[in-house]
C-alpha positions in Angstrom: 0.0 0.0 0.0 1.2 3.7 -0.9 2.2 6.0 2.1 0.0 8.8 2.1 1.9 12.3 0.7 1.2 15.3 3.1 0.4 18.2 0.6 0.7 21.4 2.0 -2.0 23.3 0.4 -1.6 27.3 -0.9 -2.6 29.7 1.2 -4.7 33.3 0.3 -3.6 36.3 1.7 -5.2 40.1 1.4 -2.4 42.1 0.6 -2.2 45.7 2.5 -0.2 48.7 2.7 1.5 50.8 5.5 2.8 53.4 4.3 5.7 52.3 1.5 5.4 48.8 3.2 2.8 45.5 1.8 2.5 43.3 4.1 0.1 40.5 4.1 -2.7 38.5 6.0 -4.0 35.3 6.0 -7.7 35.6 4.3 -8.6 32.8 6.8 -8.9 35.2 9.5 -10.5 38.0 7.2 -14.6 38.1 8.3 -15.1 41.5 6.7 -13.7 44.7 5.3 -15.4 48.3 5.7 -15.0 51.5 4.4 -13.8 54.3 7.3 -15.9 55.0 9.5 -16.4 56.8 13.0 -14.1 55.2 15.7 -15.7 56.3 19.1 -12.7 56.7 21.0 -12.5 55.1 24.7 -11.0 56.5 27.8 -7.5 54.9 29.3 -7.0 52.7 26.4 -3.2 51.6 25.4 -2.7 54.4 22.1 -2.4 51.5 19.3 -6.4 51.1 20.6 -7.8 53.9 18.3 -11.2 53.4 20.0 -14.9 50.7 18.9 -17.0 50.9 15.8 -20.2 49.2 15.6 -20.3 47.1 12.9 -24.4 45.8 12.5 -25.1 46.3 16.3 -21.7 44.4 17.0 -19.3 46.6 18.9 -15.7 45.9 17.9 -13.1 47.1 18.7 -10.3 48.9 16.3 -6.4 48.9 16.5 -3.8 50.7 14.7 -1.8 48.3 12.6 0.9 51.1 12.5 1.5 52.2 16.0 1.2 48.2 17.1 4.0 48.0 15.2 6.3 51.0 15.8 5.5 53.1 12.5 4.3 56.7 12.0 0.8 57.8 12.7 -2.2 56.5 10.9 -2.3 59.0 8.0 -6.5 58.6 7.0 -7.4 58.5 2.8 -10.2 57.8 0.9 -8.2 54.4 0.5 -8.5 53.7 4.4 -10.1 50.4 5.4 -10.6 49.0 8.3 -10.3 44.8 8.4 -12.0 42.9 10.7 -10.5 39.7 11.8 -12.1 36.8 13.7 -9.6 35.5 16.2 -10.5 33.5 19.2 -10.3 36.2 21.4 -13.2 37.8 19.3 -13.8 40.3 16.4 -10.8 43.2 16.1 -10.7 45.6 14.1 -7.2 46.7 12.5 -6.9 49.9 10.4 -4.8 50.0 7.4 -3.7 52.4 4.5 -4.8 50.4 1.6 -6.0 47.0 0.7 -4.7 45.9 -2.8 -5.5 42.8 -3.8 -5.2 38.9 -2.8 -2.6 36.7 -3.9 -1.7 33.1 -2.8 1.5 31.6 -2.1 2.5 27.8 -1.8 5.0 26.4 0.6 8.1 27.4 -1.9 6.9 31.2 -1.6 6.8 31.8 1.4 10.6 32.3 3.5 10.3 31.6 7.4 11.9 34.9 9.0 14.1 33.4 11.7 14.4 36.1 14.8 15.8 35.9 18.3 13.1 35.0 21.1 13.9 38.3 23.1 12.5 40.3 20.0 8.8 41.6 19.6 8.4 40.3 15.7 5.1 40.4 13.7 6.5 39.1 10.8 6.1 35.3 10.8 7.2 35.2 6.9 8.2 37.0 3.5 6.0 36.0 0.2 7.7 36.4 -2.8 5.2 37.0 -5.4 7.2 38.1 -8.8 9.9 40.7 -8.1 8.1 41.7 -5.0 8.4 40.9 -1.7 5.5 41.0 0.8 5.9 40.2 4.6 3.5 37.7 6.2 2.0 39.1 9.5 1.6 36.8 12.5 -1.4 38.0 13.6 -1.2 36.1 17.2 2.0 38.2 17.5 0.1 41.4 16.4 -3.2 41.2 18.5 -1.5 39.0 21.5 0.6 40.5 22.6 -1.5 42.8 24.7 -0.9 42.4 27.9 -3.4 40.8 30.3 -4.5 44.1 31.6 -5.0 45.5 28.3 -7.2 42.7 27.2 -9.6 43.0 30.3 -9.6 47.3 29.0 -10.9 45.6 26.0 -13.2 43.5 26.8 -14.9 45.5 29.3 -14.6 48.1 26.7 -16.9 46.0 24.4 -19.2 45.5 27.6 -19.5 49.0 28.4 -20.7 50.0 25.1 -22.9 47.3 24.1 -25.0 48.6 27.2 -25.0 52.3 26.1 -25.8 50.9 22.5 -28.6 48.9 24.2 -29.9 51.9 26.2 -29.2 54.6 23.3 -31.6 52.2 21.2 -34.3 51.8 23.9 -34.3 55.4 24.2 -34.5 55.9 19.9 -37.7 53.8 20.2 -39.3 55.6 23.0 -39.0 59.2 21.1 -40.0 57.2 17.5 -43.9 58.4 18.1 -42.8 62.4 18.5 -40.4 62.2 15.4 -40.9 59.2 13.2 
């Protein structure tokens, strides 16, 4: 009988920019991506935490790609999108400059970046797709590496304002019969 062959199968990823940089992300953790919007900003939250949107009554909340990872300031354009990822610690939202298109790689496209353990590294590979190079973020490295403190600001975050959401909506429906 014929030993079974492990096949590594390609892998998608959205390519994005930040700033001069493309960097990509693995489309399996992709759930949506939306235009701009309003980020209600939230009190004693680290910086990289730009604030919540709500996304269809779901309150989620938004990081900064760029000051996560040590780069200038968010500059916002009309080509400003804001990905939300489905991670097992919930829905986040990262903000980035651009999305350009998606692109896969198989196994022989993709170089491991090797890097010592005492360094903070989002990169967990470089594509090569052509001439160009795109590096691979490790998106456990990017959202994980809160601390524990800073995840509890989150998540009570999210609780906080799903109950002035909740309340906010109530009081809409009330005031519906003097307005509406």
């Amino acid at each position: 009988m014929e030993a079974l062959k492990t096949v590594n199968e390609p892998i998608q990823y959205i390519v994005i920019k930040l700033g001069d940089e493309q960097y990509g992300i693995d489309i399996r953790y992709i759930e949506n991506i939306v235009r701009m919007q309003r980020i209600t900003r939230v009190p004693k939250m680290p910086e990289y935490i730009k604030g919540v949107i709500n996304l269809r009554g779901e309150v989620v909340p938004v990081m900064s790609l760029r000051l996560k990872m040590y780069l200038p300031e968010d500059e916002l354009t009309k080509n400003s999108r804001i990905i939300i990822l489905k991670l097992e610690q919930g829905a986040i939202g990262v903000l980035v400059d651009e999305v350009r298109e998606v692109v896969t790689l198989g196994e022989e496209q993709i170089e491991k970046v090797s890097y010592s353990a005492y360094e903070e590294n989002f990169i967990s590979g470089v594509g090569k797709v052509g001439e160009e190079l795109i590096s691979l973020l490790d998106l456990n490295a990017v959202v994980g590496t809160t601390t524990q403190a800073e995840r509890k600001d989150i998540s009570n975050t999210r609780n906080v304002i799903t109950v002035i959401t909740h309340r906010s909506a109530q009081k809409m429906k009330g005031t519906e019969r003097y307005y509406g």
